[in-house]
N, C-alpha and C positions, 0 to 999 in steps of 0.2 A: 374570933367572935364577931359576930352580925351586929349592925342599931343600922335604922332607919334615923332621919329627920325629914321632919317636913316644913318646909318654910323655914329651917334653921331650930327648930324645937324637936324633940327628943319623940319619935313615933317607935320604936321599936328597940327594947334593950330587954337578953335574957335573963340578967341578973336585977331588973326590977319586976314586979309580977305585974305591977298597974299598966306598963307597958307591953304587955303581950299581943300578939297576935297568932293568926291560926292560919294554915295551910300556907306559907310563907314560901312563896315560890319567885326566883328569877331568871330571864335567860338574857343573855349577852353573844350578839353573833355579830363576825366583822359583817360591814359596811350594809345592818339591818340596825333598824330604830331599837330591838331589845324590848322585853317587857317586863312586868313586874308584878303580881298579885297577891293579896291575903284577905285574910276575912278581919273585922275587929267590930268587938261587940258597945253597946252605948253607953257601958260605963267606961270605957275607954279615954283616958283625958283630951285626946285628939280626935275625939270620934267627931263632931261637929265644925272641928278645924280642913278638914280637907274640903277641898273646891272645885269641882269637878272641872278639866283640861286648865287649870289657873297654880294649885300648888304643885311646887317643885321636892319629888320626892326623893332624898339622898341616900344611895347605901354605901357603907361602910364597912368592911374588913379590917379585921384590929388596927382600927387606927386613918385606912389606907381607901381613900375613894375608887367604887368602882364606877358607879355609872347615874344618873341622877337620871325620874322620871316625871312625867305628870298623869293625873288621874285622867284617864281614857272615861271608863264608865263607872259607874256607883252600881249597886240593885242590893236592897234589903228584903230578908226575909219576915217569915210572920212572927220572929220576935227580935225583927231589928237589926239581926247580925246583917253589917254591911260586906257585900262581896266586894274588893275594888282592883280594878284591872286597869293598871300604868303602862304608858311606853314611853321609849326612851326619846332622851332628847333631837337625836335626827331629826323624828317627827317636825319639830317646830319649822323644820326645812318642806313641811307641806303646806304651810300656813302666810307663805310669799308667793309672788308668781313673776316669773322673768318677762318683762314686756319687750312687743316684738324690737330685734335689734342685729345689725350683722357686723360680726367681728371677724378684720380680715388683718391676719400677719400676727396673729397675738400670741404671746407665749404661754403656756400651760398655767405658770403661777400668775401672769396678770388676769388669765382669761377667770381665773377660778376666785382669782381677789375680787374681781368684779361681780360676778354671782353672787357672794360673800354679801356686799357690799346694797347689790340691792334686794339682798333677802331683807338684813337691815333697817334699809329704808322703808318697809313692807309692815314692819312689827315693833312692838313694844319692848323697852329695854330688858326683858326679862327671860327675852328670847334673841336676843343679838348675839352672834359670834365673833371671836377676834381670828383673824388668820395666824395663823401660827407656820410650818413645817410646812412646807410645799417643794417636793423633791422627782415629784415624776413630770416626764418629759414625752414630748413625741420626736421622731429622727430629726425635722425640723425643727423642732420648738418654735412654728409660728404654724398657730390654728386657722382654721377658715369654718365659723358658726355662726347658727343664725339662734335667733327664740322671738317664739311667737306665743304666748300667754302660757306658756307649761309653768308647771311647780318649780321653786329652787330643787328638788331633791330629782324631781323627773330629768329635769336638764343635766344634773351632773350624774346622775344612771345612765342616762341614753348618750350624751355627748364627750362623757370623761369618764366612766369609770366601763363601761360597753367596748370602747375604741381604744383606752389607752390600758385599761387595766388598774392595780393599786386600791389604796385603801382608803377612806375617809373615817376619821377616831376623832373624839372629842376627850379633851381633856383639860383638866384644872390647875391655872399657872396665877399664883396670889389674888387666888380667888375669882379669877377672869374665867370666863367660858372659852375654850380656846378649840378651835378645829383645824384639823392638818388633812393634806391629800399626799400619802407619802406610796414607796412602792414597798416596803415592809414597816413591820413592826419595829423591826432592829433589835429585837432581844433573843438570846438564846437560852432556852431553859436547861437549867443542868440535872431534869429530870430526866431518867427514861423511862420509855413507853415501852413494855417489853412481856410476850406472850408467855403465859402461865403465872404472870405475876400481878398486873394491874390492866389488863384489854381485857373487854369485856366482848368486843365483837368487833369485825372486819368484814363491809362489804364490797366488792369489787364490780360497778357498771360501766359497760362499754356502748360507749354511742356512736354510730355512724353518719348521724344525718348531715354533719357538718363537712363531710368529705367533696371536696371540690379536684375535680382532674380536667375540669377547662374552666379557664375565669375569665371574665372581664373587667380589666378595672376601669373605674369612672372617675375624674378626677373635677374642680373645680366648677360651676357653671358658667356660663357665657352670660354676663348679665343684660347684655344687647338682647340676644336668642335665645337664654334661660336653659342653652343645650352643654352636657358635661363635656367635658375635656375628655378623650378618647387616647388610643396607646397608636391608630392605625398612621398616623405619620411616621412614626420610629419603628414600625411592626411592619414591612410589607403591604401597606395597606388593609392588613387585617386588625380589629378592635379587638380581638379575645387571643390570649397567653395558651398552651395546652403542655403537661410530662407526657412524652408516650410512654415511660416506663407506668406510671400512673394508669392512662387509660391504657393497656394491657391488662392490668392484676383487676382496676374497676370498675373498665369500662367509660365511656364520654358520659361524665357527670358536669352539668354548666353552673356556673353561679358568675353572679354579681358580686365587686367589693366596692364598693365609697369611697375616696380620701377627698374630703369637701377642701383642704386646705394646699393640694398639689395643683399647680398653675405650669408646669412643664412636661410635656410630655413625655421626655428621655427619664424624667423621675419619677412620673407615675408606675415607666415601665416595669423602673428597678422594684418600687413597691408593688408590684403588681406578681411578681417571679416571688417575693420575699412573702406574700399572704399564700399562693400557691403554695411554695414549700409548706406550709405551715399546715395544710388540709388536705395532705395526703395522706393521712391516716388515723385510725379511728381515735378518739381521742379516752383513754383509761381513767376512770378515778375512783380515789378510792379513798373509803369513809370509815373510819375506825373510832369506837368510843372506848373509855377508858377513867379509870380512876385516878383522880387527883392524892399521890400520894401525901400531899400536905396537911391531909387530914387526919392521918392517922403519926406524920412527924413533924409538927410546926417546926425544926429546923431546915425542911425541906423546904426549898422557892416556892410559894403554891403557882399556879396555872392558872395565865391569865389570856383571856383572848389577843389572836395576833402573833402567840408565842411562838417561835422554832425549837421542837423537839424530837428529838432521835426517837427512832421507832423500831423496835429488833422484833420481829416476827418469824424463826426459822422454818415452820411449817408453812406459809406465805412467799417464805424467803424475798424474804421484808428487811431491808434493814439501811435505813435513809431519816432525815429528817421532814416532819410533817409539821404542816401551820396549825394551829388552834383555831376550827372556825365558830365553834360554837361551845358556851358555857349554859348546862342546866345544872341553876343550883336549890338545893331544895335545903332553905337557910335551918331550918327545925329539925331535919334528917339528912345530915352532910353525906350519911353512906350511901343515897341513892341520888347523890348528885352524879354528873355525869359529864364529861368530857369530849367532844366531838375535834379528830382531827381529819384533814382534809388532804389530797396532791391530786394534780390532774397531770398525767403524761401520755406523749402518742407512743405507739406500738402498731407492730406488725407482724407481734406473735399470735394474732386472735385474727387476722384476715382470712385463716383458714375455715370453710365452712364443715358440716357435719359428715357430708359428702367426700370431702376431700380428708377431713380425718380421719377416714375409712383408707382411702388409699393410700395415705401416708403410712397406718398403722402396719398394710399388707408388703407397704415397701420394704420398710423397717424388719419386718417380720421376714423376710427373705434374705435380707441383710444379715441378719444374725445368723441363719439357716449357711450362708457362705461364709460365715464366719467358724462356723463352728468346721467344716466340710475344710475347708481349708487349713485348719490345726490339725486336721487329723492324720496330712500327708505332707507336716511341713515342722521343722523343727528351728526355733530361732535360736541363737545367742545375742545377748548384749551384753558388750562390756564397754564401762564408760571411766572414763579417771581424767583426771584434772592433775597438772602439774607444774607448781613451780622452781626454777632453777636461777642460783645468784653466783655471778662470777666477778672478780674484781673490774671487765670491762662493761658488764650488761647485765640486765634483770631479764629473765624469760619466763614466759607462763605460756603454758600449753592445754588446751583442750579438748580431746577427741573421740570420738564414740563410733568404735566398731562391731559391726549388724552383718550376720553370719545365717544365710539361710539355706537349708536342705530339702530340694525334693528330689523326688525320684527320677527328674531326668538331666537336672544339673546343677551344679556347687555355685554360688555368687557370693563374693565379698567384696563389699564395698567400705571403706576405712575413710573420715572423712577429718580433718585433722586443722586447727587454726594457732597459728603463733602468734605471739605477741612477742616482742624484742624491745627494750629500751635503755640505752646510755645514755650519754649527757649531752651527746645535741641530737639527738633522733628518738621516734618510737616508730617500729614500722610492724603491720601486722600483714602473715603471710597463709595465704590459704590454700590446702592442699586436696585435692580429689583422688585416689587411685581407685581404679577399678580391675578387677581382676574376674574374668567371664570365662570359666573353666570348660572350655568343650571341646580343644586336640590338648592343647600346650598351653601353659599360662603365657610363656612370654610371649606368643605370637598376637594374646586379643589383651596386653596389657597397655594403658595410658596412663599419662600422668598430666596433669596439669594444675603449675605454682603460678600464682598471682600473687600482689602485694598494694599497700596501701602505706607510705610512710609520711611522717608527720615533720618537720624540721623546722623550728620555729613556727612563723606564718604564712611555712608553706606546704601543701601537701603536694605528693609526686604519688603516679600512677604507674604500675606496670606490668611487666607479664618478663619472667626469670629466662635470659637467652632471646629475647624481642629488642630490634635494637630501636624500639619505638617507645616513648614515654611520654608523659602529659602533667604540667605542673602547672598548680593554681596559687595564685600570693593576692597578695595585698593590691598589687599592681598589673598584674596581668595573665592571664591565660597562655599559659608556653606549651607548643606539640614540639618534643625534638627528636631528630635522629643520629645514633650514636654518639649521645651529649651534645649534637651541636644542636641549637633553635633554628627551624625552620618555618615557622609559622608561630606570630602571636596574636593576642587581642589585646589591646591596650587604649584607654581615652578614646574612647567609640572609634576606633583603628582598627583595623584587619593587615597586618602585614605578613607578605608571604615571599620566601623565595625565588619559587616559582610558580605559575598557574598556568592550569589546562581549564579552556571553556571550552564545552563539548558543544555548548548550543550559542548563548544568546548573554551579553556583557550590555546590563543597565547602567544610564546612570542620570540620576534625580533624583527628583520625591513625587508625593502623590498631590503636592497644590501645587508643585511648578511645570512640571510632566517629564517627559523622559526621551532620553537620546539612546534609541539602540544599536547595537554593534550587533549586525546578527552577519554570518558566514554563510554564502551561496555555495551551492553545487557548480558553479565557474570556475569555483576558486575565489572569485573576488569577494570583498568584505566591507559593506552597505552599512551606513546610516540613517538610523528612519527615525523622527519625529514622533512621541505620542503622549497625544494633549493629556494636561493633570484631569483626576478623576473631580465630579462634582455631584 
């Protein structure tokens, strides 16, 4: 059940008549101001109480605040019925203006307390928010912004919610106006969303415009020169990043990125590669409305914006959780309220044009065509079995699947077979190939070849059955042996070896102190040469 209040007095309740109103309509969308309309006539005991952008209008769900508005516009008709059209409290975040300022090293929740703070200063207590929940972050958590006379609400679209993502919700904590900048909701709805039963519709747009396959990133200004920080000291001397896999499939598309708060170059780079990734491909979303089952079972959660819920569409082949972005609720006729859920993902199933899904179908389409050509002179077996075996020394389990095929000019079986073996200080698993290529004699074109993998404590050992070569990895070091002896380990950044063969050239340094080479002449003789560290 719906009531209105307005200024804290009673504007709309079904079960009084004097309180009525008509065409009762509201909507609730993440990180949008919300709106709110109805009509009420001038016997109405609140009809003269409302104040046009001054009262604070509350709605209510049995009990449970959703969203509180003020009166946008009035307009009465020729006998008085007033139409009134409220929006939600964000707005009052139009009603401040951020004067000019620049914030350098700030973290996301100080940068956002400070807007906060002088929207505030800006307004009347009746529109102050308290910070509440502030949870999202940038890889730094130290911003670099400026403001120069924009709105509280323009500043935090364009410079926090544009750049870093997340949500901005307001909510009521012992009567406080309380606003958060979080990266979810944090609720999961235990409803589903699920086709044939309560979705009403699903559409699917795909955009490309945002596709980038050469960028440049720009990073902080030079506040001497007013010139951005560039990548071409860390890049070659070049300022712009490029995928060739990228431009192949789309061609040299250029863009520009931002990061007003990067002052290094070697980090710009990395965010510069990390926005790239991100605009290679077209970006999918997809918008489903749907009924709020809680209307027809108040035991059910109802569906509130922000929410995460599962969404099973098999004709779609749909089946993921989606956010709640938008709630239209029509409070007088619950049944044609309506439910908008939201998800945006990239894909690279939709790159293909109309063109090319032509050629793909003609491929496809000849594919089958060999497919079918090929059963017609070819006869398979498969037989596949699983088995395991317990002995009082070992557990064995076995695996293998033998693939039998016939044509008319020669017999191939191929038997591909894996063990698994374990007592009580070992597990070793051993893999077997045999092939047998029937064209004079089997034994003359048969092979075989066992490998193994055992496991002994915290150590595993490598080998090949009749090889007197093996390779064991522990805790401690990396062992190559032969014929159980160690002749070669790695251990505490050590390379030891028995013996060594240099074919060519024996370094020895690093790369900032430089290097002593051993390199061997065609003389015979064996020279020392000097070569300075790299810079």
């Amino acid at each position: 059940m719906y009531q209105l209040f307005c200024d804290g007095a009673l504007l709309y309740d079904l079960r009084n008549p004097d309180y009525a109103l008509a065409d009762l309509k509201c909507e609730l969308e993440v990180n949008k101001t919300g709106s709110l309309s109805f009509r009420i006539v001038p016997t109405h005991p609140m009809y003269s109480a409302i104040q046009k952008m001054k009262s604070e209008i509350a709605l209510y769900q049995d009990g449970e605040w959703l969203g509180s508005f003020r009166a946008l516009n009035m307009e009465g008709d020729f006998q008085n019925i007033m139409t009134v059209t409220c929006e939600g409290e964000l707005a009052f975040l139009l009603d401040s203006v951020q004067r000019p300022a620049e914030y350098h090293n700030t973290p996301v929740a100080e940068y956002f307390g400070i807007l906060i703070s002088n929207h505030n200063s800006d307004v009347g207590e009746d529109k102050q928010f308290t910070v509440g929940t502030v949870n999202v972050t940038d890889p730094n958590d130290s911003l670099y912004r400026y403001s120069s006379y924009e709105s509280t609400w323009s500043t935090i679209e364009e410079k926090l919610l544009d750049r870093l993502g997340g949500y901005i919700r307001t909510r009521r904590v012992d009567g406080a106006r309380v606003i958060d900048y979080v990266t979810d909701y944090a609720n999961v709805n235990p409803q589903v969303i699920r086709f044939g039963s309560n979705i009403l519709d699903l559409k699917q747009a795909i955009r490309g415009e945002d596709i980038a396959t050469v960028l440049i990133p720009l990073g902080a200004k030079n506040e001497e020169t007013d010139e951005r920080l560039t990548v071409e000291a860390v890049n070659d001397g070049k300022d712009y990043i490029e995928d060739a896999d990228a431009v192949a499939l789309f061609g040299r598309i250029v863009k520009t990125v931002e990061f007003d708060d990067v002052t290094v170059a070697s980090n710009l780079l990395s965010k510069g590669y990390e926005q790239l990734a991100s605009q290679q491909l077209p970006t999918v979303t997809l918008t489903l409305s749907a009924i709020d089952l809680h209307l027809v079972d108040v035991s059910i959660e109802r569906i509130k914006v922000g929410d995460s819920i599962r969404v099973i569409s098999e004709p779609h082949g749909l089946d993921e959780y989606m956010t709640v972005q938008k709630l239209e609720l029509d409070l007088q006729k619950p049944e044609n309220s309506k439910v908008t859920l939201g998800t945006t993902r990239k894909t690279l199933s939709q790159t293909v044009n109309e063109g090319q899904r032509e050629n793909l179908d003609d491929i496809l389409g000849t594919q089958q065509y060999l497919r079918e050509t090929i059963s017609s002179v070819k006869v398979e077996v498969q037989d596949n079995y699983s088995e395991i075996s317990k002995t009082a020394e070992e557990i064995k389990a076995s695996v293998a699947e033998n693939y039998l095929s016939k044509t008319d000019m020669e017999t191939i079986q191929r038997d591909f077979q894996t063990t698994i073996t374990q007592n009580s200080t070992e597990i070793r698993m051993d893999f077997t190939a045999v092939t047998n290529d029937i064209i004079d004699t089997i034994s003359s074109n048969q092979s075989l070849l066992e490998e193994y993998i055992r496991f002994r404590g915290a150590l595993i050992e490598l080998g090949r059955v009749g090889n007197a070569f093996t390779a064991e990895l522990s805790n401690e070091e990396l062992a190559f042996k032969e014929n159980g002896q160690t002749i070669a380990y790695i251990s505490n950044q050590s390379l030891v070896i028995t013996n060594a063969e240099i074919r060519n050239k024996l370094s020895l340094g690093n790369e900032e102190r430089g290097w002593f080479d051993f390199i061997p002449r065609t003389t015979g003789n064996l020279s020392i040469q000097w070569r300075d560290a790299v810079t």
